[in-house]
N, C-alpha and C positions, 0 to 999 in steps of 0.2 A: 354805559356801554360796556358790554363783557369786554375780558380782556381778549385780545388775537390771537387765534393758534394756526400756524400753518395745519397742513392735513398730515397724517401720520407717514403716509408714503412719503411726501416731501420732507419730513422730520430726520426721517431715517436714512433718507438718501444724503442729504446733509451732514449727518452723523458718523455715515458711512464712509464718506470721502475724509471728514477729518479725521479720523482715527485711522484710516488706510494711508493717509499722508502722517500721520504720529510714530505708525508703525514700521515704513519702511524709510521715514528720514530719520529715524532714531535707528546707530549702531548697535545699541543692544538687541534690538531684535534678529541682526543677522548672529550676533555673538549666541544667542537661543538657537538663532537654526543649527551652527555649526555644532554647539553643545550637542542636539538631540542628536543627529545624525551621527557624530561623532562617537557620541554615547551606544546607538545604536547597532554601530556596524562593528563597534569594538566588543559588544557580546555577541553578536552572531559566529562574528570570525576569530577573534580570541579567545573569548572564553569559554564557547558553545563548540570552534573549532569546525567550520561549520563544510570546509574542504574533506575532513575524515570523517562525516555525516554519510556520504555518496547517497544522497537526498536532494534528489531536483526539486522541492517542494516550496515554499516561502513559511514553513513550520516553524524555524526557526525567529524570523519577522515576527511572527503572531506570538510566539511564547514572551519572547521578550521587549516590545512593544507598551503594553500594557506598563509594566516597569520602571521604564524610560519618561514616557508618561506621567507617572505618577510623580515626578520629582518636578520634570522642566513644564508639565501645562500650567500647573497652578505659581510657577516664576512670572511665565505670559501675563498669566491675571491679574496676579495681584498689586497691581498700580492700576486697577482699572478705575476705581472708586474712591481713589483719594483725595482726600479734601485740607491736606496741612498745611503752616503759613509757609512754607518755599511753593506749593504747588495749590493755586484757586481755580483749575479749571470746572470742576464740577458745581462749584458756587456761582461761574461764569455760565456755565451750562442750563444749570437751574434757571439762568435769569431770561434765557431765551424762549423764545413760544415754540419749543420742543416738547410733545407728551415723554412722560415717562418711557409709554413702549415705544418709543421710536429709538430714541435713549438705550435701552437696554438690546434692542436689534441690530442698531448698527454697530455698537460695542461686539456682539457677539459675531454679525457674520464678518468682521474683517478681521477679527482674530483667527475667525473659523479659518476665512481665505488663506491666513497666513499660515495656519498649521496645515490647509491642506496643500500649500504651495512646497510648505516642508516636507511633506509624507511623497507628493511627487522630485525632490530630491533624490530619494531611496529607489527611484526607478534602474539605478547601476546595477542594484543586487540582482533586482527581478531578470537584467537581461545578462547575467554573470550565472543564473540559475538556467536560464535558457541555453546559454553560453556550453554550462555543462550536459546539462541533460536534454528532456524531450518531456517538462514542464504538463502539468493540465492545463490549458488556457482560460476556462471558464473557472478552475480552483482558484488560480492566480488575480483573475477579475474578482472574484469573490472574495481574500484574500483582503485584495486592496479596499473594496466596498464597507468592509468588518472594518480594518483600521483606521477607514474615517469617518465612518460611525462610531467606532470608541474615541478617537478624539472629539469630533461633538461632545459627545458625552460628557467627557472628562472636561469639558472647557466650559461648558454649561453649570456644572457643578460648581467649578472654583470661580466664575464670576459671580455665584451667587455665594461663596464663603469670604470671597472679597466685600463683596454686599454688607453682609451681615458684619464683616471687622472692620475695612476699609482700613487701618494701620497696615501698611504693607507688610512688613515682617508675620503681624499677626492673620493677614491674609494668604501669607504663604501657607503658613504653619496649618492652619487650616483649612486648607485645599487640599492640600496634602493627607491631613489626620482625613478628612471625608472620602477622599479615593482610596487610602488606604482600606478603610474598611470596607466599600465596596467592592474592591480587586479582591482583597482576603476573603471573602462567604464563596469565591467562585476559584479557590483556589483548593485545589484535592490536600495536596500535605498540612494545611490548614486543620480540612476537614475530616481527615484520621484523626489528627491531636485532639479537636472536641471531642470526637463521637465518644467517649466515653465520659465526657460531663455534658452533654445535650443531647433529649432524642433527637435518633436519626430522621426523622422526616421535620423538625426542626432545622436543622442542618438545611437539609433537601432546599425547602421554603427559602431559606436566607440564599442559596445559590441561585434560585430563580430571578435574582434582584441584583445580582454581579452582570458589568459589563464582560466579563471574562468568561464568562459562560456561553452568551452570545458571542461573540470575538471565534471563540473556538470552532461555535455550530456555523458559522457564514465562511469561516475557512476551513471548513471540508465541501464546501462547495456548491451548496441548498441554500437558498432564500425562505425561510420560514414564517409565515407571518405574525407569528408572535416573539420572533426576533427586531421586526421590523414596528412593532408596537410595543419593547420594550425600550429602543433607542428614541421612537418618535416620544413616548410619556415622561422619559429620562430629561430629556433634553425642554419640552414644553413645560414640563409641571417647574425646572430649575429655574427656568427664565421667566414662569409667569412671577413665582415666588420671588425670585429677584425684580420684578417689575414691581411687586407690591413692597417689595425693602426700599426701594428709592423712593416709589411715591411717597411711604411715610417720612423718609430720609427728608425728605425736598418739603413735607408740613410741619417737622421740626424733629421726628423720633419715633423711636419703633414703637414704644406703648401700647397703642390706640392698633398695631395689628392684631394682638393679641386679646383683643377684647371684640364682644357684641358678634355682629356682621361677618367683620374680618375676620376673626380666627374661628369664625366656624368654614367660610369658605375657602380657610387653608388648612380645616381638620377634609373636607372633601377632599380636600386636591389630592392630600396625601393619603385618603381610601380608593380615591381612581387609579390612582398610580399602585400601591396595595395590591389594589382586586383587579385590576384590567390589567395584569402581566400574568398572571395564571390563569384568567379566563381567556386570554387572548389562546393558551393552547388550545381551543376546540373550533376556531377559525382553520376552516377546510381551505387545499390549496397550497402549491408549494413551486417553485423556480430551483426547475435541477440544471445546473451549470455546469455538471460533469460532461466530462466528453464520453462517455461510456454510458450518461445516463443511470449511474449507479442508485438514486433516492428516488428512480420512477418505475413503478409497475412494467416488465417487460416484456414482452409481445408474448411471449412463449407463457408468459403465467396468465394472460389474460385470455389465453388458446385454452387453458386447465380447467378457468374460472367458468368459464363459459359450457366445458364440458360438467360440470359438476351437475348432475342431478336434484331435485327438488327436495329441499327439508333438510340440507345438509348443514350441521352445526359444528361448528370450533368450541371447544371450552379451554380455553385458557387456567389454568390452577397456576398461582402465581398467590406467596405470600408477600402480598403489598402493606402490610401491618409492621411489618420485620423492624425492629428499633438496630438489630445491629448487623444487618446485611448490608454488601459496600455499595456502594453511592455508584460505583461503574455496573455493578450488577441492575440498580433500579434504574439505571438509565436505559441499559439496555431491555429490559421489559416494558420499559416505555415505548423503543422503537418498535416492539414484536407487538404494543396496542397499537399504534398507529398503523403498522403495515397491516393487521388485522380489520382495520375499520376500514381503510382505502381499500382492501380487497372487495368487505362488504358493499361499499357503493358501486362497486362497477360488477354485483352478481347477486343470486339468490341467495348468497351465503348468510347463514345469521350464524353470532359469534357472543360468547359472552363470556364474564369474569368471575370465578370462582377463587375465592381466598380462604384456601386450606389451615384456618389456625390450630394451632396447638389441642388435642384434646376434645377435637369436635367431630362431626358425620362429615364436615367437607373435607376436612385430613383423610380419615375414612374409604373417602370415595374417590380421593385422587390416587390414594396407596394402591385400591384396589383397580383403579383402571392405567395402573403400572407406572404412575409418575414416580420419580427417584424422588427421596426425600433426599438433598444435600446437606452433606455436613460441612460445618465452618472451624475456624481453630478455635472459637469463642467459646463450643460446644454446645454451640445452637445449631440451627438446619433452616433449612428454606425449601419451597417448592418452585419450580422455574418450566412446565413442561404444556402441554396440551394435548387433545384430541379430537379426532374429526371423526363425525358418526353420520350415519344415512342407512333407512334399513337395515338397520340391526348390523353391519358393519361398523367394524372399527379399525383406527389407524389412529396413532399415537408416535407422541418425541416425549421419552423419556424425561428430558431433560436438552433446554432450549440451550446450549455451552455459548459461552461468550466467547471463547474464546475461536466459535467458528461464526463469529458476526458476520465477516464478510460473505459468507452463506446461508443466511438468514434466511434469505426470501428462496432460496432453493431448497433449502431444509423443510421449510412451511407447505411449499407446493407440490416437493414432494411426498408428502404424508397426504396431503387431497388427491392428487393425480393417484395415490393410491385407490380410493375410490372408485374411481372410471375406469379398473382392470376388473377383469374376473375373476381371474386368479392374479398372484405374485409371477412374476416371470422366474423361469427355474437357468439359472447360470451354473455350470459346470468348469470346474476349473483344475487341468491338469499339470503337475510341478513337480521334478524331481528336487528343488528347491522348497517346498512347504510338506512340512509334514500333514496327514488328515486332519489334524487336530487345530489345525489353522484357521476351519471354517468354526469351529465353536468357542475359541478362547482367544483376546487378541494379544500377539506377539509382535514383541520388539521389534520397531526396522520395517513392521507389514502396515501403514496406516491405510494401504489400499484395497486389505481383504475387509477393513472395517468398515471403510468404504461403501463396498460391494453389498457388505450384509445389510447396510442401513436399507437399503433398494430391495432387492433380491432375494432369492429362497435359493442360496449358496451351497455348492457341496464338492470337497477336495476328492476327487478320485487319484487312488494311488495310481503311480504312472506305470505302474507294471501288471495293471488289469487289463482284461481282454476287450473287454465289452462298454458301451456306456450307458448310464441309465435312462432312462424313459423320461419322454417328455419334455428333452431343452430344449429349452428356447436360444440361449445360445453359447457357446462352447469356447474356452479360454485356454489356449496351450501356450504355459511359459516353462523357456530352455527345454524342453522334452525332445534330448538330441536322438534317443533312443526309446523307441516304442514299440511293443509286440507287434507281428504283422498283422494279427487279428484285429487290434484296437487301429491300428490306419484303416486296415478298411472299416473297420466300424465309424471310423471320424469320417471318411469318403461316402459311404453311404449316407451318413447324418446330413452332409452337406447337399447331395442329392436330393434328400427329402424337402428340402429347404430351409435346412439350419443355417445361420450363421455362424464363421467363424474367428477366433481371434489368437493369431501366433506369435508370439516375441520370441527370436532367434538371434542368440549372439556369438559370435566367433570366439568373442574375449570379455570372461566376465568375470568381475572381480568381487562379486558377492559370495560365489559359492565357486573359489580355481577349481576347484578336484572335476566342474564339467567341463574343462578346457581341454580334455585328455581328445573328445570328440567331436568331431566339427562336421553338422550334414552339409551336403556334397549333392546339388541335383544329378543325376544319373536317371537313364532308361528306365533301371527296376525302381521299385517302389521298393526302398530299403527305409526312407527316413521321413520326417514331414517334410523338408526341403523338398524332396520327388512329387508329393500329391500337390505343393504351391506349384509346379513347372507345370502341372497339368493343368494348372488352373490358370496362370499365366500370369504368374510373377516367379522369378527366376533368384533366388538366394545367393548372392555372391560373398563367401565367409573365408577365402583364401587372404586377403587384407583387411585391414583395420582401416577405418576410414577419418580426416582431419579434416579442416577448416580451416587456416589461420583467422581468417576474417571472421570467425563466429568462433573462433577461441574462448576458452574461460579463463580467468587468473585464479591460480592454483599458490600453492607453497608447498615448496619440494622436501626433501628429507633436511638439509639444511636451514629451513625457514625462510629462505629467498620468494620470492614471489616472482612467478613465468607465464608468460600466454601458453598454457597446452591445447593445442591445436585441437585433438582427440578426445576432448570434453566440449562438445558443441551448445552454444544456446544461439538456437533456430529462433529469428522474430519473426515478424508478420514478412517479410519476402521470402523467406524460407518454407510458408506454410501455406497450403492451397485455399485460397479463399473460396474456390466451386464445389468445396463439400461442406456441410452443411456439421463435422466433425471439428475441422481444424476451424474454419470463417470466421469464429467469432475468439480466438487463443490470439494470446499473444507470445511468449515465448516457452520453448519446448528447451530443453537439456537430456542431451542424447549422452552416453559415456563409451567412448571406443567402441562404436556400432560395426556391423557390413554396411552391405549395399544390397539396392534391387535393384532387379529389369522388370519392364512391364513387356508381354508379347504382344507384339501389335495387333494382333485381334483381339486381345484383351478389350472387354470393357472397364477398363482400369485407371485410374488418376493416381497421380504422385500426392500424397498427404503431405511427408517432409523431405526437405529438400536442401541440399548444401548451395553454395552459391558455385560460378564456373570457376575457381579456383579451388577445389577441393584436391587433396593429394592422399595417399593409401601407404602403407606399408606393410610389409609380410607378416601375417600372422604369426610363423614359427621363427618369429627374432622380437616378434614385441614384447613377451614377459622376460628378456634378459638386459634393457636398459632400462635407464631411471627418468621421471618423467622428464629431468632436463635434458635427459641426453635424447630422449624420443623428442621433444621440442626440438632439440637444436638441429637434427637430421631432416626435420621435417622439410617438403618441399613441395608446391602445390604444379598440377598438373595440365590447369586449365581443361578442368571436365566436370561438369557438375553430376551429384551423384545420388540416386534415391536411399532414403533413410528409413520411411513407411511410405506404403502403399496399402491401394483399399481395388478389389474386384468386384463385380457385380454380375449375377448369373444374367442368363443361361450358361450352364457351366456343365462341362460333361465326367465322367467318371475316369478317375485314373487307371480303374481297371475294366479290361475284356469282360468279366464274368466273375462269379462270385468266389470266394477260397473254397478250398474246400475242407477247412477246417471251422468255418461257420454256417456248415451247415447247407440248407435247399432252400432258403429263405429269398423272395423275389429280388434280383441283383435289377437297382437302379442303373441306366445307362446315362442319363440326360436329369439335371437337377428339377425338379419341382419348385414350383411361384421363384422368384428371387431374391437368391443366397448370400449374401454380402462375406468376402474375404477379405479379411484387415490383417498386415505386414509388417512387426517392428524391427529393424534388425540390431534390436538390443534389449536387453534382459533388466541389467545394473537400472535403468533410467526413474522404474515405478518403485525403488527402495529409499527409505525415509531419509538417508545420507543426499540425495540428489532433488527429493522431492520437495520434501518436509522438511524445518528446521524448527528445534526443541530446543526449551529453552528453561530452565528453572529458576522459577521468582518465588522462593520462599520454599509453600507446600505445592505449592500447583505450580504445573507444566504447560505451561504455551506453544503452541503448536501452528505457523503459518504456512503456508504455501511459499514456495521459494519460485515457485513456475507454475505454469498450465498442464505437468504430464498429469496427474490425477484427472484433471477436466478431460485430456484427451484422452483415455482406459476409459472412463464413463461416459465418455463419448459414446464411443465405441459401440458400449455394451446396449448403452438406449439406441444408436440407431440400429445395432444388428437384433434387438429384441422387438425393434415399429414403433418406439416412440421417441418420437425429436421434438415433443416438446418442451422439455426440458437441457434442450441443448446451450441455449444460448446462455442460459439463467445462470449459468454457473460458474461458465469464462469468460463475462461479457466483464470488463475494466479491469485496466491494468495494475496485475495485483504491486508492482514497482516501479519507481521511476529514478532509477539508477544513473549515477554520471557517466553519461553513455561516450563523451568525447573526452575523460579522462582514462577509460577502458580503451578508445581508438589510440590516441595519445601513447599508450601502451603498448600498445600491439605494434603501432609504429616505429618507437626508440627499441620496442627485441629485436625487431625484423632487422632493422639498421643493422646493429650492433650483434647479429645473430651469429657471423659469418666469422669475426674475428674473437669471440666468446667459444665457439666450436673450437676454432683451431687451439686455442689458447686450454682447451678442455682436453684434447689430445696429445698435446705436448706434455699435463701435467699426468695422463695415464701414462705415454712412454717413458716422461722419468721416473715412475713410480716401478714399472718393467724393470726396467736398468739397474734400479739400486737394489730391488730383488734380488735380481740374475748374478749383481756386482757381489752377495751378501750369499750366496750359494758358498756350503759349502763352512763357511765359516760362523754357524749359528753357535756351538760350543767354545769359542774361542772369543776371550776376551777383547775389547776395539783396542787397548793397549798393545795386544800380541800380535795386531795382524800386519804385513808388511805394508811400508810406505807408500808403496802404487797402491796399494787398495783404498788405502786411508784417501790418497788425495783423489782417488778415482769418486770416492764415498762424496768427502767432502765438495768435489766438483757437480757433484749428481744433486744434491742438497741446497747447495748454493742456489743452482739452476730450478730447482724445485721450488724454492721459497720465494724468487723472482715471478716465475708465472704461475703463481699461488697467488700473491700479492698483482699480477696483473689481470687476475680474472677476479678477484675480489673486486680492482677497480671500475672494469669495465661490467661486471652486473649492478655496484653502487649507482652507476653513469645512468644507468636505466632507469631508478627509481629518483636518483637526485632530479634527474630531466621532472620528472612528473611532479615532486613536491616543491621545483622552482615555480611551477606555475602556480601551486596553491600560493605560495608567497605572495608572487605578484599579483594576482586577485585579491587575498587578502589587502594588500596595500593599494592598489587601485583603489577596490572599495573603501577604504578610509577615507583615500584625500577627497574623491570624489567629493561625496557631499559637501566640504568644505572649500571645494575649488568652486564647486555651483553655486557656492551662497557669497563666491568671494565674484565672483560674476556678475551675480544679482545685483550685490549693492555696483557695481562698477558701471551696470545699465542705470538703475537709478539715480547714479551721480549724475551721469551725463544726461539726465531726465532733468535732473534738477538743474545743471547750467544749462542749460538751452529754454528752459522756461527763463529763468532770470536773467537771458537776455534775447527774447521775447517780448520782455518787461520791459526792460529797460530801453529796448529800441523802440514800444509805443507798437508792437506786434500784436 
């Protein structure tokens, strides 16, 4: 008679219960949770610092995780397999009619349980990140999803290095040295130091085989399925392997794997595993988590794709050969294949891969169809660009910049969408701020004329010409406070015809003061552009400067203190009109010391941006003689909410009777033609790179991100006033940050408090500073020894009192920011005990599990 086996399911269920009873009646295992956790929260917040992050993300979780990991999974494991004379249960195990894989599964998932009951511990951070900011939810799902797939992972591994040594010590040691090396191929600073004693796609290969690699791609917030078959192969192939280490273990020794049968069936495993992690990339199909839908095709490209014409080809030029191009460069040509092949499935598009090497006809032909060769510090070069062709049209990207990834797919659609024009749309742009020379060479602080040229067949007209040229599409006036009378009506007829237009008018602008001398003024006549918007029926209000407390920005004033300035507004999504189809899809705007608008009630007109009902104003002709604290400190809101842009829509009628008669006998329009679109900023400073754009220098190259949505909303703009919105959304759809948005409130609350006796305490120290002037009249040539005794003590009295509320407004702007870095304290320390207050809970339920079973027992229950 064979001998009995129970069935594997019952094996493992058995297995199951007793090692989840080994695990949480054994103190060491809570002594593990508290280590990780502990371990954990003390780099995030200590040493990562993760309060002066202003990062609502779980980034920090994911970087150092992995890490944490590495030290305390394989502590977990390594008693898993022991068989020494203090400890016989695996010899007692063996003797039982348990298969092997029952054996090695229930080993595995109650450890699993138990690392994932740990990783839910860490749920403090997540709502202390919620806490502060306004979190992606689906990133955060995804986030957690990644760090218990890398533990799998990592627990998989070191039960099967326990396997192989079973000496505990030596089970450690080896758990460890195996994750090590696995976390190291998926680690970048790693990957610099080889690349110059291993090729780079060398390199590449070994990173596609790191959990850290994956870990990273699931927390940005896509489910990928060759992430999801790298963890599921990781995890299977360690525990089949570990299944076949015990069975030999339990017929007396490894030997006999390594021969015949067996070791060729553990030479396949490790070619599945091998070859089915980089063939898993071309499995189609993807889980976008994002709340912005940032990794899916967006309506507006799929509007493009659809218009594209038959026969239309992408060539990608891309040297994928490059031994010493960085590892972030071929990741990202990797994304620009993928987003290339997903376009292809959902249109006629065909697309293919040219590899420009060194010295050949495909070098040759990408030079010649204008691809940038880049240069490296190596003194090597790469090619990174494409083109899209259909009937002898062409439309070309120089060069795909990484460093406008998050514009990827707007960059791509826009070179197709080229295509489906007949011509380029011709945009004209009027600026006593740019010089002509703007439109052909790009300058400092302008990243928005560059902008513009990528789209556009751009051209600066000097702002003191008469006339405009032929043919816009549509017409851009910034600061142009002063304009010939001829060139108004020529903007007023333009508009007539059914141009669109776009004005930015500021009261107070601190890009170029020397226009601050002039401020238009609507009036009856037509003197200024102000007058032709009243005709049109938005109305320029530039006698105040316009604030926010509640959409305040934090600033640093000449002193280096940090203050809420009212007068640097960032407008979110309540501030922004979601019924135009410009603002809908932004999320925040940064306006700098704007006016205001009206709209006239017959306007067909919508408020684009928008302060909330406490907005307050102050007089233009006393704003540039205080300092921003002191413009802060006076400020004071109104209860009146106030327009910032506006946007009109024809029929729209002319601001003038009849034509000048300095242009001539030319037919004077009275009533606009099709419908005109009028757009309204009432600020200048907002599209310059200080407000927009923040630069950044890492080395030779300059990083360049978006700080806000004004760039999305100026291109807004120009696409809808030019007829096309299908690329509106593509470009400001996810929010480019997610900022501690209730340590900014938090802020804005303790100035406001403490606003009132900060002022006062700010005028006391101007009057005695008055005083001891006035006291000091008179006697500038006269030594302090020679001057009489009342002055002295007048002097020293004035001083005294000076350096008293000097030192009392020291204290009370300190009181502002100590308020805010007490909370980071107490979060930091929160989050520490946390985890160890929850595992000191855990085992406190499980005691009380345990006496109540044992007397249960004992009462015959």
């Amino acid at each position: 008679m064979t001998e009995f086996k129970v069935s594997v399911i019952s094996g493992f269920s058995a297995v199951l219960r007793h090692e989840l009873r080994v695990l949480f009646f054994t103190p060491l295992s809570y002594l593990f949770q508290a280590a990780f956790l502990l371990g954990l929260t003390t780099c995030i917040f200590l040493v990562a610092d993760f309060y002066s992050s202003d990062e609502a993300t779980l980034r920090l979780l994911l970087g150092f995780i992995p890490w944490v990991s590495l030290v305390l999974v394989p502590a977990l494991a390594m008693s898993a397999w022991t068989d020494g004379q203090a400890d016989r249960e695996m010899e007692l195990t063996y003797s039982l009619p348990i298969s092997p894989p029952a054996i090695v599964m229930g080993k595995f998932v109650a450890g699993y349980l138990l690392l994932l009951l740990t990783l839910a511990f860490t749920l403090p951070f997540a709502v202390t990140v919620a806490y502060l900011g306004e979190p992606d939810l689906g990133v955060v799902v995804a986030g957690y999803l990644a760090c218990a797939l890398l533990l799998g992972a990592c627990f998989a591994v070191s039960l099967l290095a326990a396997a192989l040594v079973r000496e505990v010590v030596g089970a450690f040691v080896a758990g460890i040295a195996a994750l090590f090396l696995m976390m190291l191929c998926g680690w970048d600073v790693f990957g610099r130091l080889l690349r110059t004693v291993l090729p780079q796609w060398t390199w590449e290969t070994l990173s596609a085989y790191s959990p850290v690699t994956w870990l990273n791609q699931l927390g940005e917030g896509v489910i990928r399925p060759q992430s999801l078959v790298y963890f599921g192969l990781t995890v299977g192939a360690a525990l089949l392997v570990t299944h076949w280490v015990v069975e030999q273990r339990r017929r007396g020794g490894l030997t006999r794997l390594f021969l015949g049968t067996r070791l060729a069936r553990l030479v396949a495993l490790c070619l599945i595993w091998l070859l089915g992690i980089p063939l898993a990339a071309n499995l189609p199909g993807q889980i976008d988590l994002t709340a912005e839908k940032e990794f899916s095709l967006h309506a507006g490209t799929k509007q493009v794709l659809e218009r594209l014409p038959e026969g239309t080809q992408v060539t990608l030029y891309w040297s994928e050969t490059g031994d010493t191009i960085p590892a972030s460069i071929k990741s990202h040509a990797r994304r620009i294949q993928r987003l290339l092949a997903s376009m292809s499935t959902r249109s006629t598009l065909e697309w293919n891969l040219v590899n420009p090497e060194p010295d050949t006809e495909q070098e040759l032909q990408a030079m010649a169809r204008g691809i940038h060769r880049v240069p490296m510090s190596s003194g090597d070069h790469f090619f990174l660009g494409l083109t899209v062709e259909q009937g002898g049209r062409l439309g070309r990207i120089p060069y795909l910049d990484i460093r406008r990834e998050s514009l990827l797919e707007y960059d791509v659609v826009q070179a197709m969408n080229g295509l489906t024009r007949k011509s380029t749309p011709r945009v004209a742009m009027i600026s006593p701020l740019l010089p002509s020379s703007a439109a052909l060479a790009e300058r400092e602080g302008l990243s928005f004329m560059a902008e513009l040229k990528r789209a556009y067949d751009l051209a600066v007209v000097p702002f003191f010409e008469t006339a405009l040229p032929a043919d816009l599409d549509a017409l851009i006036l910034m600061g142009t406070d002063i304009l010939h009378e001829n060139m108004l009506y020529a903007i007023d007829q333009y508009v007539m015809g059914g141009g669109s237009l776009i004005v930015m008018i500021d009261p107070y602008t601190r890009v170029k003061p020397a226009n601050n001398v002039t401020n238009p003024q609507p009036s009856e006549q037509i003197n200024d552009i102000s007058d032709l918007l009243a005709k049109y029926g938005i109305y320029y209000r530039g006698e105040d400067i316009i604030g926010d407390a509640q959409l305040a920005s934090v600033v640093a004033d000449d002193q280096q203190g940090r203050l809420n300035y009212p007068y640097w507004m960032r407008v979110g999504h309540s501030g922004l009109s979601t019924a135009h189809p410009t603002t809908a899809n932004l999320n925040e705007v940064l306006l700098v010391e704007p006016g205001s608008l009206e709209l006239a009630a017959a306007a067909d007109g919508v408020a684009l941006v928008s302060t909330t009902a406490k907005a307050g104003l102050y007089p233009r002709d006393q704003f540039g003689h205080g300092t921003p604290r002191e413009l802060a400190m006076a400020f004071t809101g109104q209860s009146q909410q106030r327009i910032l842009a506006a946007a009109v829509r024809g029929p729209l009628w002319s601001a003038y009777a009849s034509s000048l008669a300095t242009t001539g006998t030319g037919t004077h329009l009275k009533q606009s033609r099709g419908t005109p679109v009028v757009f309204v900023v009432a600020d200048v400073d907002w599209l310059f790179d200080p407000f927009s754009l923040q630069q950044t220098r890492l080395g030779q190259d300059t990083v360049v991100r978006p700080l806000n949505d004004n760039l999305a909303l100026l291109l807004n703009m120009v696409e809808f006033a030019t007829g096309d919105e299908a690329l509106l959304g593509i470009r400001s759809r996810g929010q480019l940050q997610r900022p501690f948005t209730h340590v900014a409130d938090l802020f804005r609350a303790a100035q406001a408090r403490l606003q009132e006796r900060e002022a006062v305490l700010s005028g006391e120290v101007n009057q005695l500073e008055q005083q001891i002037s006035e006291a000091a009249k008179g006697t500038e040539d006269i030594q302090y020894e020679q001057l009489p005794q009342s002055i002295k003590r007048q002097l020293e009295e004035f001083e005294r009192k000076l350096l008293s509320a000097r030192r009392e407004l020291r204290e009370v702007r300190h009181s502002i920011r100590a308020e805010i870095d007490r909370l980071g304290q107490r979060l930091a320390l929160v989050n520490l005990l946390a985890g160890p207050l929850l595992v000191v809970m855990l085992a406190g339920v499980i005691t009380r599990y345990r006496r109540w079973g044992y007397k249960s027992r004992r009462h015959g229950r």
